[in-house]
C-alpha positions as CSV (number, residue, x, y, z in Angstrom):
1,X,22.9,31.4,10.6
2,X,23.0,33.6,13.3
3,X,20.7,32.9,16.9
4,X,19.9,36.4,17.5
5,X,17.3,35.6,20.3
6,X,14.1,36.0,21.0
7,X,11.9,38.6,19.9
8,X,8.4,40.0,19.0
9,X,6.5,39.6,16.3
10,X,2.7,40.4,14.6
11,X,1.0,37.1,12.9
12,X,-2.7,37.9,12.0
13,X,-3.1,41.2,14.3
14,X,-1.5,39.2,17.5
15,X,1.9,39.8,18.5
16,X,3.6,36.2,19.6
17,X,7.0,35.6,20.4
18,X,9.7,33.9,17.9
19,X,12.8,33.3,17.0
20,X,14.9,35.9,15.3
21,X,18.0,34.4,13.3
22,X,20.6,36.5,10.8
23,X,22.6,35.2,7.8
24,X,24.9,36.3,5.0
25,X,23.1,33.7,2.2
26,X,21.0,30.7,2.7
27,X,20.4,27.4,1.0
28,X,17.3,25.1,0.5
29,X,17.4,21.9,-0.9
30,X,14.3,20.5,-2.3
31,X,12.3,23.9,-0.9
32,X,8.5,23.5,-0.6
33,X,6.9,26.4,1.3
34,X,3.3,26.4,2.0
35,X,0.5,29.2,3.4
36,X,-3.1,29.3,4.4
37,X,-4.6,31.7,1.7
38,X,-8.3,30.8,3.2
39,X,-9.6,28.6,5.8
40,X,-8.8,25.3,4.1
41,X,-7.0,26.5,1.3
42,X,-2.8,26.6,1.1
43,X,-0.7,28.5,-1.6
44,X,1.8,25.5,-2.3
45,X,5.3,26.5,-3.7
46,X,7.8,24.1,-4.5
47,X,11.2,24.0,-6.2
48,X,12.2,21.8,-9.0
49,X,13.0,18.3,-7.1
50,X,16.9,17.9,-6.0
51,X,17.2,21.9,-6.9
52,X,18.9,24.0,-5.0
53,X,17.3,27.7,-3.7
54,X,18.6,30.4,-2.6
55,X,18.7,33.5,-0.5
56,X,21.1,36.5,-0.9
57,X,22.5,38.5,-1.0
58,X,23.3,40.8,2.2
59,X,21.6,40.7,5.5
60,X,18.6,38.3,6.0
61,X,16.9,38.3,8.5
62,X,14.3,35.2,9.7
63,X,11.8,35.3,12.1
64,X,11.0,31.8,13.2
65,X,8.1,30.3,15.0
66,X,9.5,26.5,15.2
67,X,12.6,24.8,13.4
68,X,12.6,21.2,13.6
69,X,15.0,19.0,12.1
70,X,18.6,17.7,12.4
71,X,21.1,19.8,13.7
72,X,24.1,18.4,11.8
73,X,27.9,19.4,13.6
74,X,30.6,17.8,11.8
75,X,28.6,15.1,10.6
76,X,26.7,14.5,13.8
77,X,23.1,14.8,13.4
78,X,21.0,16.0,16.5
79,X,17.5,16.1,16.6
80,X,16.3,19.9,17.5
81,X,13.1,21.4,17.8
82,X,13.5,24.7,18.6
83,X,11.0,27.7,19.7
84,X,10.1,30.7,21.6
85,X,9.5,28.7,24.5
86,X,12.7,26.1,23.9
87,X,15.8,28.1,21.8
88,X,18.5,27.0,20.7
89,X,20.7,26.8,23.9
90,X,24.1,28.0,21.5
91,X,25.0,30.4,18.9
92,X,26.8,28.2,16.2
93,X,27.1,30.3,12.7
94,X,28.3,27.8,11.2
95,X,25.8,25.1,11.2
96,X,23.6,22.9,8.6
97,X,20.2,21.4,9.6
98,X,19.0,18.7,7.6
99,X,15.0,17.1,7.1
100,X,13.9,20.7,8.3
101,X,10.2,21.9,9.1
102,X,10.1,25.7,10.1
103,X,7.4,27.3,10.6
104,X,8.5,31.4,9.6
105,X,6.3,34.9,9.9
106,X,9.0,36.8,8.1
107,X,11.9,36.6,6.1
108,X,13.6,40.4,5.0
109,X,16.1,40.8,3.4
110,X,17.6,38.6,0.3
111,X,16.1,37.8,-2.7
112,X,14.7,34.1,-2.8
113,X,15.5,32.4,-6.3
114,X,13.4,29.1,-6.3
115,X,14.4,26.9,-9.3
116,X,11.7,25.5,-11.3
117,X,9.0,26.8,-9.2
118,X,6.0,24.9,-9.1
119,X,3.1,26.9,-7.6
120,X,-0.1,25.3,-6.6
121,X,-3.6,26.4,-4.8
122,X,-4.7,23.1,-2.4
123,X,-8.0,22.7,-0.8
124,X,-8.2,20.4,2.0
């Protein structure tokens, strides 16, 4: 992935500032993505446990609210949580986050292959 910086962005008819990251491909292990569909009800998608998704090919582009998770560098892991307000302080296109929450208004580019998808409407 590629830190691109900071950038703006509309979510429900407001613009709000996120983070704007580039990559080649991406993969998610164990993907579950979630989205409020009404107030109190969330569009549940998950992948097929230990799966593998993916996104590709070509230029992706994600537009991040938060990312919070493990930054792991050579085995290191460092606990990010990274925003508008607090982003990541380096570029490093070659990194892997683990145990990661992000919190995303768009993704273009790619096309997202989610194996075994499971898709669920949850109230509560």
């Amino acid at each position: 992935m590629n830190f691109v910086g900071v950038v703006d962005a509309l979510l429900d008819g407001e613009v709000v500032k996120v983070l704007k990251f580039t990559a080649g491909d991406m993969r998610i292990k164990d993907l579950v993505q979630s989205a409020q569909i009404s107030p109190g009800v969330r569009l549940v998608t998950a992948a097929r446990p230990g799966s593998t998704s993916t996104v590709s090919p070509g230029r992706i582009e994600l537009f991040t609210l938060q990312l919070k998770g493990n930054l792991d560098l050579f085995g290191i892991k460092i606990p990010v949580d990274y925003s508008a307000a607090h982003p990541p302080p380096l570029n490093v296109p070659f990194v892997t986050f683990t145990e990661v929450t992000v919190r995303n208004t768009d993704l273009v580019g790619g096309t997202l292959r989610i194996p075994g998808a499971r898709i669920s409407v949850v109230a509560g």
